[in-house]
Structures are given as structure tokens and as C-alpha cells.
C-alpha positions as CSV (number, residue, x, y, z in Angstrom):
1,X,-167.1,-144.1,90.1
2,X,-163.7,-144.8,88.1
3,X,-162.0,-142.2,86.8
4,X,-161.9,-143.6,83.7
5,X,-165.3,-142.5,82.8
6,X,-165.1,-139.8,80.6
7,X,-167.8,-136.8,80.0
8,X,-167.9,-134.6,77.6
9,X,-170.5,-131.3,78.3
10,X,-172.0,-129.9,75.3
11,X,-173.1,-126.8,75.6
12,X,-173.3,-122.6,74.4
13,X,-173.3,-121.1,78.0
14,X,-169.8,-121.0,79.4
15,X,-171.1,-120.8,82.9
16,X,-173.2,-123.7,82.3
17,X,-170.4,-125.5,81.0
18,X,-167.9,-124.7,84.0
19,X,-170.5,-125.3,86.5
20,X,-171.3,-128.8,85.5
21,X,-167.5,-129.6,84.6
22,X,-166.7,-128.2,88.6
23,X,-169.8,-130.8,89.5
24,X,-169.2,-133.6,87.3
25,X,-165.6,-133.8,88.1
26,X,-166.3,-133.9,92.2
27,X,-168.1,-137.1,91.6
28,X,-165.4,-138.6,89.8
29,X,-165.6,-138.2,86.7
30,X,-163.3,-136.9,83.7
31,X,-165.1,-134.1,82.4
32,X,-164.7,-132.2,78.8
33,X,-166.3,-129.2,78.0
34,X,-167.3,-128.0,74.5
35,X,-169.3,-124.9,73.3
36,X,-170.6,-126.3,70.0
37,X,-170.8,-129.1,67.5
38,X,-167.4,-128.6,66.1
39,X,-165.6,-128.5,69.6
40,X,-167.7,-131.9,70.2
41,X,-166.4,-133.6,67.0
42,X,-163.0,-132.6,67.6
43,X,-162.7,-134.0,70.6
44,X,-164.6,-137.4,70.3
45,X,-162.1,-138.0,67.3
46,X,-159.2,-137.7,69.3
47,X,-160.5,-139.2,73.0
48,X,-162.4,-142.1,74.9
49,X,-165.8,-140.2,75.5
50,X,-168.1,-142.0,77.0
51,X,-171.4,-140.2,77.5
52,X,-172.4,-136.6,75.9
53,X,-173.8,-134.4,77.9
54,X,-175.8,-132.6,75.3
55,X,-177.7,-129.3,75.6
56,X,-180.8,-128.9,73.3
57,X,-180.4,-125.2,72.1
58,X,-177.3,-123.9,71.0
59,X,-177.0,-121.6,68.1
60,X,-175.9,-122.8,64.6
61,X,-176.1,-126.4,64.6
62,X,-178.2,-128.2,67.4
63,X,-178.5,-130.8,69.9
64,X,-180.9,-132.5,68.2
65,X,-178.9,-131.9,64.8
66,X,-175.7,-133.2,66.6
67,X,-177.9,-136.0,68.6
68,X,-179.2,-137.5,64.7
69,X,-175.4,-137.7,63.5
70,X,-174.6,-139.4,66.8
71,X,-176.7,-141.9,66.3
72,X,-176.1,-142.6,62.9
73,X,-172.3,-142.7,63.3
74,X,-172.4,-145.4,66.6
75,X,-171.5,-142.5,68.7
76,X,-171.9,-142.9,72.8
77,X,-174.6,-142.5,74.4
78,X,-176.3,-138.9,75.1
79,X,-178.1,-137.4,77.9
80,X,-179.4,-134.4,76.6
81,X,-180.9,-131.1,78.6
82,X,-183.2,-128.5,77.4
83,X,-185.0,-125.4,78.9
84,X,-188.2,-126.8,76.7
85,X,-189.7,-129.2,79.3
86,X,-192.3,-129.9,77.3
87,X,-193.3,-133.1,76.8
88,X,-193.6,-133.0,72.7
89,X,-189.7,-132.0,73.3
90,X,-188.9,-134.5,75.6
91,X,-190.4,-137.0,73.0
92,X,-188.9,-135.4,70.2
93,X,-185.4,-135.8,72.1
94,X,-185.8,-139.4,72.8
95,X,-186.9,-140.4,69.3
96,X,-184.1,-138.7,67.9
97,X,-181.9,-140.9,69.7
98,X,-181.3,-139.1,72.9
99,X,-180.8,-141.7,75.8
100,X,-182.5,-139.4,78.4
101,X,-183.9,-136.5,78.7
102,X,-183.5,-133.8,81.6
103,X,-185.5,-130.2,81.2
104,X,-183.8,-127.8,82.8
105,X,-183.6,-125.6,85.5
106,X,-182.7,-129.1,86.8
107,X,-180.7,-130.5,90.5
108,X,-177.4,-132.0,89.3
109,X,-177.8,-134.6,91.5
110,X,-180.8,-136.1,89.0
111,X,-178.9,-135.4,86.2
112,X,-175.7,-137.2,88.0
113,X,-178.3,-139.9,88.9
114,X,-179.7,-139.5,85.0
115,X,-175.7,-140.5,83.9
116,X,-175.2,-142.8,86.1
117,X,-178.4,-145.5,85.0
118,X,-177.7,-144.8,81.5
119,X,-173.6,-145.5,81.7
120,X,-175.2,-149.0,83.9
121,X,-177.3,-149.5,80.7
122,X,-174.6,-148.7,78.1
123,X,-172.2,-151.6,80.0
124,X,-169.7,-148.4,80.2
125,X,-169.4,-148.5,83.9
126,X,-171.2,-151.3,85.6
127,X,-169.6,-155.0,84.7
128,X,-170.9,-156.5,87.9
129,X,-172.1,-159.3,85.3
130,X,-170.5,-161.0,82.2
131,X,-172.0,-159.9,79.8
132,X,-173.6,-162.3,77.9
133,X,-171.8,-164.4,74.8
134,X,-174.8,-166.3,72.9
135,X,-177.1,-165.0,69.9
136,X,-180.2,-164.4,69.4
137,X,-182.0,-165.1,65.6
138,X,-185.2,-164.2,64.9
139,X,-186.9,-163.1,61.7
140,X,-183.5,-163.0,59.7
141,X,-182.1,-160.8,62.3
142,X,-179.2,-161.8,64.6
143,X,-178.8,-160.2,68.1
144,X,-175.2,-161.0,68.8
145,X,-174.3,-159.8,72.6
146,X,-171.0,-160.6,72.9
147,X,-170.8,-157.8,70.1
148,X,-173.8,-156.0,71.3
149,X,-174.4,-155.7,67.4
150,X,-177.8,-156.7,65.6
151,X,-177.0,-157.4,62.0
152,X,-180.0,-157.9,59.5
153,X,-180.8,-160.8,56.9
154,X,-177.3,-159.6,54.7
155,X,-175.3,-159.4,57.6
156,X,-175.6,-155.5,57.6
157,X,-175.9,-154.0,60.7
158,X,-178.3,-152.7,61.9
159,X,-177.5,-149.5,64.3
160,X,-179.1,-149.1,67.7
161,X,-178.6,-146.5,70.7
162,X,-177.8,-148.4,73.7
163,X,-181.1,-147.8,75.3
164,X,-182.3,-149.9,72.1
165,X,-180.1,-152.4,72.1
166,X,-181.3,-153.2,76.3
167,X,-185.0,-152.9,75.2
168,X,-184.3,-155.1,72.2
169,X,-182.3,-158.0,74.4
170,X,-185.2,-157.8,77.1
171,X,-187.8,-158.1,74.8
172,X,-186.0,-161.1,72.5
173,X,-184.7,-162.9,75.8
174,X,-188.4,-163.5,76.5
175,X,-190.3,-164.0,73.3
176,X,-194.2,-164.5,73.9
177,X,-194.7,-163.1,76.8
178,X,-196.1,-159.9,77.5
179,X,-194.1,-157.1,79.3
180,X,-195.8,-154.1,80.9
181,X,-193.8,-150.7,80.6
182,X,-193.1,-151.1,84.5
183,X,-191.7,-154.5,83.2
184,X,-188.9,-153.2,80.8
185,X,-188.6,-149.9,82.7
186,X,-187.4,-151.9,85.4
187,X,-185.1,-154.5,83.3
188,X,-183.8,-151.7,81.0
189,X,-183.2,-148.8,83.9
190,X,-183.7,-150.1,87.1
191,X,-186.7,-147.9,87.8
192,X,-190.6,-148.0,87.6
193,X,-192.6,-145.7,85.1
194,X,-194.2,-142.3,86.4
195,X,-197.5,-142.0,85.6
196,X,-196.5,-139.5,81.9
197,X,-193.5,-141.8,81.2
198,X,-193.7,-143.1,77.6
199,X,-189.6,-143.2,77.1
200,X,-190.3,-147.2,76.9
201,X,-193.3,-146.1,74.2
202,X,-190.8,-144.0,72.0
203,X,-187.9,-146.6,72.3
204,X,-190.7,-148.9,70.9
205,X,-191.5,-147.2,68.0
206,X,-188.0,-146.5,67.2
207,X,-187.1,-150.1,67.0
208,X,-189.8,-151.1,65.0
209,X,-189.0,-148.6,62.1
210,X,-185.5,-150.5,62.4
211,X,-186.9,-154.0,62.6
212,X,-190.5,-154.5,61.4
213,X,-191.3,-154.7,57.9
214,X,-194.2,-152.7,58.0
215,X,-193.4,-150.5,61.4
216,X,-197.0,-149.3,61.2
217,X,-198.5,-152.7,61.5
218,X,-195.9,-154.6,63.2
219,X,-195.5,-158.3,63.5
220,X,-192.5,-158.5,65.7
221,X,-192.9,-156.5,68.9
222,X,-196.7,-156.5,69.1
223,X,-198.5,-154.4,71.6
224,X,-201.3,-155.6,74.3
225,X,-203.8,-153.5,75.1
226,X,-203.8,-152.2,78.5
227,X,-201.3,-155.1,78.9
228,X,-197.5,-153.6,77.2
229,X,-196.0,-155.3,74.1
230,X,-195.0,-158.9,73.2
231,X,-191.9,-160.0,71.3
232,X,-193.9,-162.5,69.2
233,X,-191.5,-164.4,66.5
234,X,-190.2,-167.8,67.1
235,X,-186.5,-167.2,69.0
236,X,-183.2,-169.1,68.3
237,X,-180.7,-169.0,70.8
238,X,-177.1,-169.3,68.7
């Protein structure tokens, strides 16, 4: 791992902070601690940060509080932890824009395990490939991957978390034909689905409030029963 990836741990308990910072750090990473939102903002203003370890309950403003305005400001991707372990919270993480989702009391080995896949994801770490240079256009919409940027029929872009933007480029790099959760579970993250895993269903659902018009009866990324979903428009590679 190259020490050039940089963490920064988000999070109200000082012990919780130092031990993860101790843990972090003796698998290579560059590791930042923070107690609270404002610590967290300082510090991605003025360094390279390139996941947030985020914890779920902190008092004043929250993880999920800090998680929304991460997303909405480009910000890097976000593991995020939480004593709830249920799976309404876990849900509610992830469609806020969390890119995973580790309930705690937790081994730090998953949650090192957790960082690592999303970092591969995120093209942070892992540039074993070239990452791809052409564009995609479908319905108005241009996936540009050299940029990893999707801009909409104005040119406006359109913001996704990276777990979004990998879901989005599996799905539109193989229009009409139908991809089980396994499927993109296993071209998105390397892994197969657990038997309560719907991270792929609530990654879904966030892109179509981003990309269908009418995200309750979509048109674009259709879904197959018993089957998974189908990108469906006609493709254009650019």
C-alpha cells in the first residue's frame, strides 16, 4: 500500500480515533484524525484526503449530515461506521452517499479490507489498468471516463459518488443485457452478494433519481424480475 494514500478518521471518541490512527498507519497508510465536522473541513481544505473514515454518531453535526455535504461538494469517498447495525441504518447510510457501511463493534481487518475495495473502486489506489479514455452518450447524458464525469443534456454535471459512477460505467458498457446483483457486485467490488445485501439495490435507486426522468417509473436502468436490472437506451460510444 503506498504511502501516499491518505485517511482521514472522523470521529467523537478519542480512543476510537487513536486506535484506528495506531492501526491504519501499520498498514501503510497516512492517517488524520478529527473529532468533528469542523476538524474534517479544515483539514480536507488544506490536504490530499483520500477516503473518510466517517463515524455515524457524533454530537452536533453528523455523519450522515457531514456524509450529504460530501457528496454534494465532490468530496472523496466515505466509509462510514456506526454502532446502529441495523439494516434501515445501513440503508440509510448508503443512500446518503456513504460508499460502505461497517456497524460496529467491528475487526479492523474488515474495515481495512472495507477501505481497501472501495480506494480499488475509487481508482485512488489501484491503476493496474488504464483507465479508460472514450465516452459514453445515452439519453442526452455523456459518461466521459477519462474525466470520470457524467454531464447531462446542458453540459451540467451531474455529481456521482464513486460507487455510482463504477455501477453507472458497468451498467452503460453493456446496454441490453441483464445484470444480476452478483453480476455488478462482482464488476463494481470484486465480491459476490450475501444473502441481505441490497448495497447494489440502493446505489440503483440513487442513480435513477439522478438520471431517469421519472425515477419512480424508470426507462433507463430497468429492473428484471428475479433477473437484476438492464441498462436499456440505445448507447453511443464517443
Amino acid at each position: 500500500m503506498s504511502d501516499m494514500t491518505h485517511l482521514l478518521v472522523v470521529d467523537d471518541d478519542r480512543e476510537i480515533r487513536d486506535l484506528l490512527t495506531r492501526y491504519l498507519s501499520r498498514h501503510g497508510y497516512r492517517v488524520t484524525a478529527a473529532k468533528d465536522g469542523q476538524e474534517m473541513r479544515k483539514y480536507l481544505a488544506d490536504r490530499n484526503i483520500d477516503l473518510i473514515v466517517l463515524d455515524l454518531m457524533m454530537p452536533g453535526e453528523d455523519g450522515l449530515s457531514l456524509c450529504r455535504s460530501l457528496r454534494a461538494e465532490g468530496g472523496p469517498p466515505v466509509v462510514m461506521l456506526s454502532a446502529m447495525g441495523e439494516d434501515a441504518d445501513r440503508i440509510l447510510g448508503l443512500e446518503i452517499g456513504a460508499d460502505d457501511y461497517l456497524p460496529k463493534p467491528f475487526n479492523p481487518r474488515e474495515l481495512v479490507a472495507r477501505i481497501k475495495a472501495v480506494l480499488r473502486r475509487s481508482h485512488v489506489v489501484n491503476q493496474a489498468q488504464a483507465a479508460p479514455s472514450g465516452s459514453i452518450s445515452f439519453c442526452g447524458f455523456i459518461l466521459d471516463q477519462a474525466q470520470r464525469r457524467l454531464s447531462d443534456a446542458t453540459g451540467a454535471e451531474v455529481v456521482l459518488t464513486a460507487g455510482e459512477y463504477e455501477l453507472l460505467v458497468a451498467l452503460a458498457s453493456r446496454p441490453r443485457r441483464v445484470l444480476s446483483r452478483d453480476d455488478l457486485l462482482e464488476i463494481t467490488r470484486g465480491r459476490s452478494a450475501g444473502p441481505f445485501d441490497r448495497s447494489i439495490d440502493v446505489q440503483i435507486s440513487r442513480l435513477r433519481r439522478k438520471i431517469e426522468p421519472d425515477p419512480a417509473d424508470p426507462t433507463i436502468i430497468k429492473t428484471v424480475r428475479s433477473g437484476g436490472y438492464i441498462f436499456s437506451p440505445e448507447v453511443q460510444t464517443l
